[in-house]
Biotite code that builds the C-alpha atoms (Angstrom):
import biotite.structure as struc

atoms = struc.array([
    struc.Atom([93.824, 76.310, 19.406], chain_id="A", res_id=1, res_name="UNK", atom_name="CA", element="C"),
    struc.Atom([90.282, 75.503, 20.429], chain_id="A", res_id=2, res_name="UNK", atom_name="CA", element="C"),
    struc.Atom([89.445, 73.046, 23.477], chain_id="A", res_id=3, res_name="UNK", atom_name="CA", element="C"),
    struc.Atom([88.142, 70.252, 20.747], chain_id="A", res_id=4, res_name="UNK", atom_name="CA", element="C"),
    struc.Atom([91.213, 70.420, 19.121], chain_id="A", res_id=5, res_name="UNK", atom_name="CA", element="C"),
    struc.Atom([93.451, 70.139, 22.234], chain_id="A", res_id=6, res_name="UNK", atom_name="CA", element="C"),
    struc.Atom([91.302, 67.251, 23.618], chain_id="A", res_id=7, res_name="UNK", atom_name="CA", element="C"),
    struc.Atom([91.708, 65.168, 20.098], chain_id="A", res_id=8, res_name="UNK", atom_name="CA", element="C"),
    struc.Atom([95.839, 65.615, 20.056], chain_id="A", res_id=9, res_name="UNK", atom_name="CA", element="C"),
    struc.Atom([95.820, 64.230, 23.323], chain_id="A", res_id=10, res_name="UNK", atom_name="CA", element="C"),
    struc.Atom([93.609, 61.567, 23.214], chain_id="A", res_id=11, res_name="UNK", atom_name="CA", element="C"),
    struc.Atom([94.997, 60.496, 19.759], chain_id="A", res_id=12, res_name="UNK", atom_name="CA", element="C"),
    struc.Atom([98.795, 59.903, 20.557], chain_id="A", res_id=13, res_name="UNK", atom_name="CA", element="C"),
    struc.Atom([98.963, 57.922, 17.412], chain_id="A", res_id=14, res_name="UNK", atom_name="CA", element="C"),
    struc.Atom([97.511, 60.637, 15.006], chain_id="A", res_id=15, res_name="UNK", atom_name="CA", element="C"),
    struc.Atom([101.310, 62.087, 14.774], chain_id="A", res_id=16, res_name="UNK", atom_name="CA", element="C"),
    struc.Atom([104.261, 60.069, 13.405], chain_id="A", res_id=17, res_name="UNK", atom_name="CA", element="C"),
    struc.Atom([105.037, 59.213, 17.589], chain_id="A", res_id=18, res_name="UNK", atom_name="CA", element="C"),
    struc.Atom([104.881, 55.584, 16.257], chain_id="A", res_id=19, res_name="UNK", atom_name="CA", element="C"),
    struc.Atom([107.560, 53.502, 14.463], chain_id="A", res_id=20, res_name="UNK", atom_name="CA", element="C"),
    struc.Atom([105.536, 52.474, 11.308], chain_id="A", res_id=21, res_name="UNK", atom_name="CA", element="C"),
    struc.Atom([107.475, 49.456, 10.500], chain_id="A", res_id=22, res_name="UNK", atom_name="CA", element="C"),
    struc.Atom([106.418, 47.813, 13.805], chain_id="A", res_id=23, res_name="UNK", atom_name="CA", element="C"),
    struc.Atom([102.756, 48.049, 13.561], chain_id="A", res_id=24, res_name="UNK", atom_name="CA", element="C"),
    struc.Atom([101.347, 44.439, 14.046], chain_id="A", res_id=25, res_name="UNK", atom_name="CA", element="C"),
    struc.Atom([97.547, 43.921, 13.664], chain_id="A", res_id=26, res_name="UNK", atom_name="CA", element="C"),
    struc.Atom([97.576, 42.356, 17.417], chain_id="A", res_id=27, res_name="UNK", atom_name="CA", element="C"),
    struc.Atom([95.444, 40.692, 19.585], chain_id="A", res_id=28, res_name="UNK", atom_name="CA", element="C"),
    struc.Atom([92.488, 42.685, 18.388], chain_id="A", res_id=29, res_name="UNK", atom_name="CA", element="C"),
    struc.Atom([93.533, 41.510, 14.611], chain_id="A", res_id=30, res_name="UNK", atom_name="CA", element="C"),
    struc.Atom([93.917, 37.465, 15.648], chain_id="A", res_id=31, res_name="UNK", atom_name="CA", element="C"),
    struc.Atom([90.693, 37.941, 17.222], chain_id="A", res_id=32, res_name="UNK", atom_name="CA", element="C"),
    struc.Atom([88.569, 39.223, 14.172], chain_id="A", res_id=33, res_name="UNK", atom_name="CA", element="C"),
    struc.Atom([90.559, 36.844, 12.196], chain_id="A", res_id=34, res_name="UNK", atom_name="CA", element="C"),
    struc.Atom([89.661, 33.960, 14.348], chain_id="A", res_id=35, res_name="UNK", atom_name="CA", element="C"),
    struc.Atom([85.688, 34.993, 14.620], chain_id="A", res_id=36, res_name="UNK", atom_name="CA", element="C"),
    struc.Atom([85.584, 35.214, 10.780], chain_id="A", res_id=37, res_name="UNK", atom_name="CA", element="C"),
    struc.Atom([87.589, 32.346, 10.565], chain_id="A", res_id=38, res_name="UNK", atom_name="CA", element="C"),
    struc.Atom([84.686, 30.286, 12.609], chain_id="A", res_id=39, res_name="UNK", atom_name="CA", element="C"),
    struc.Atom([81.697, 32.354, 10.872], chain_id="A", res_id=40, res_name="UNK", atom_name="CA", element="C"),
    struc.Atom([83.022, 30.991, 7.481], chain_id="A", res_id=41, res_name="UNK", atom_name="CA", element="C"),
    struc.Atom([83.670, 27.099, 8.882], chain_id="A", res_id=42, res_name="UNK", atom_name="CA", element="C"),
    struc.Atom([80.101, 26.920, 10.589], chain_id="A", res_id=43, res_name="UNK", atom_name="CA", element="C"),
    struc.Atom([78.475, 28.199, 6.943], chain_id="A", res_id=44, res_name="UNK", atom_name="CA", element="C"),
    struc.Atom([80.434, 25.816, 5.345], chain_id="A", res_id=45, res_name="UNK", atom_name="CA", element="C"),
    struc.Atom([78.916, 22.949, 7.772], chain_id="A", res_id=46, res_name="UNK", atom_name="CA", element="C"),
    struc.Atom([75.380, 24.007, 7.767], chain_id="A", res_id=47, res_name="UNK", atom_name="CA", element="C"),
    struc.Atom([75.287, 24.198, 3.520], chain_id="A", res_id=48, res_name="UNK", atom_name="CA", element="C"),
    struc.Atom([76.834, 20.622, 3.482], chain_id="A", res_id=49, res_name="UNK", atom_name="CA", element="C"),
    struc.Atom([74.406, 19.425, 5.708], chain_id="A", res_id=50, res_name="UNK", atom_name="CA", element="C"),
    struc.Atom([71.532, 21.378, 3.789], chain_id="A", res_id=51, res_name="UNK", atom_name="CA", element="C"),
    struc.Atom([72.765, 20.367, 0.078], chain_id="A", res_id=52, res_name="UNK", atom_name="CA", element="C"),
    struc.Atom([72.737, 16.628, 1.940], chain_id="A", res_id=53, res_name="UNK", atom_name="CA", element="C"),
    struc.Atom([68.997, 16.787, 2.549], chain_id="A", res_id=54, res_name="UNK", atom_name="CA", element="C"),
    struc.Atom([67.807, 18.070, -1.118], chain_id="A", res_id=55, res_name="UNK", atom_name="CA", element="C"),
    struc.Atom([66.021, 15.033, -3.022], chain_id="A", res_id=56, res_name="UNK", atom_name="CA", element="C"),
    struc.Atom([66.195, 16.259, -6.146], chain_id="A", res_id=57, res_name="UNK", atom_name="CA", element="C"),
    struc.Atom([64.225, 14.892, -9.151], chain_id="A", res_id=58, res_name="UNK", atom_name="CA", element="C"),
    struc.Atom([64.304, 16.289, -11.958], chain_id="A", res_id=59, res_name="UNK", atom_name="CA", element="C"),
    struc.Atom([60.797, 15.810, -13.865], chain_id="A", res_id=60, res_name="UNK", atom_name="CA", element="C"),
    struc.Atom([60.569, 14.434, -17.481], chain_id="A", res_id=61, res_name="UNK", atom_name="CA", element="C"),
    struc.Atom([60.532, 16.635, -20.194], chain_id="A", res_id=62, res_name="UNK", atom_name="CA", element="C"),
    struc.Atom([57.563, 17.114, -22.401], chain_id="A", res_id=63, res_name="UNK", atom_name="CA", element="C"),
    struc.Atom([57.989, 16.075, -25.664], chain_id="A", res_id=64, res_name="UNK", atom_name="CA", element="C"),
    struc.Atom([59.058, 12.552, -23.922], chain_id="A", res_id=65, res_name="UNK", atom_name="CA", element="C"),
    struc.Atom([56.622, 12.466, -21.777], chain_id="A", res_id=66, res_name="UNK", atom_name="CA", element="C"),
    struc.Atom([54.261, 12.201, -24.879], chain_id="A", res_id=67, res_name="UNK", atom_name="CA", element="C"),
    struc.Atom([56.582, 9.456, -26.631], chain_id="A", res_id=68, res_name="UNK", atom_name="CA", element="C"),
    struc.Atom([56.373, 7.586, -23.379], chain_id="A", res_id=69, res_name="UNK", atom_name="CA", element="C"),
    struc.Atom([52.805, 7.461, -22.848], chain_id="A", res_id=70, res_name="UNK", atom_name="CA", element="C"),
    struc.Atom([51.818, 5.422, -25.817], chain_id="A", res_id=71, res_name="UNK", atom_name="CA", element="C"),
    struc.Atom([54.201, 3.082, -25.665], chain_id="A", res_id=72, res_name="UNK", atom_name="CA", element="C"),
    struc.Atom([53.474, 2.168, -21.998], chain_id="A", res_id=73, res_name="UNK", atom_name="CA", element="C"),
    struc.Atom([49.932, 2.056, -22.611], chain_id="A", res_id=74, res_name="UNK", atom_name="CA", element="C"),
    struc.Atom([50.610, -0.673, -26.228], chain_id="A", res_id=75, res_name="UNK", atom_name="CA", element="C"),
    struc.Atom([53.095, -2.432, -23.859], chain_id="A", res_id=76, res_name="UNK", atom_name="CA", element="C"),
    struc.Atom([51.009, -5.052, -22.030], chain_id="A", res_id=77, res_name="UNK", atom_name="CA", element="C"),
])
């Protein structure tokens, strides 16, 4: 057995079936990420509402009525 190999069994306890695998909980470290992504997606959702609230949008006139419209405005007064 070489020294790398000795150093990884003992620094990775859980590599070996030393662990009851019905009890493995994601844990602190899992509510954490959860929580982070959790605010990530909230504060996106916030700043796009507040960005689709400042779009004016206008939508132009097509062409073809554009040209029906322009003679009858100008035969109207």
């Amino acid at each position: 057995m070489s020294a790398t190999q000795a150093a990884l069994t003992e620094l990775l306890p859980l590599a070996g079936d030393t662990f009851d695998k019905n009890k493995v909980t994601p844990g602190v470290l899992g509510f954490i990420v959860f929580a982070a992504l959790a605010l990530a997606v909230w504060g996106l959702m916030k700043s796009m509402s507040r960005h689709m609230g400042r779009v004016d949008f206008k939508e132009a006139p097509e062409a073809g009525a554009a040209a029906v419209a322009a003679p009858a405005a100008e035969k109207a007064p």
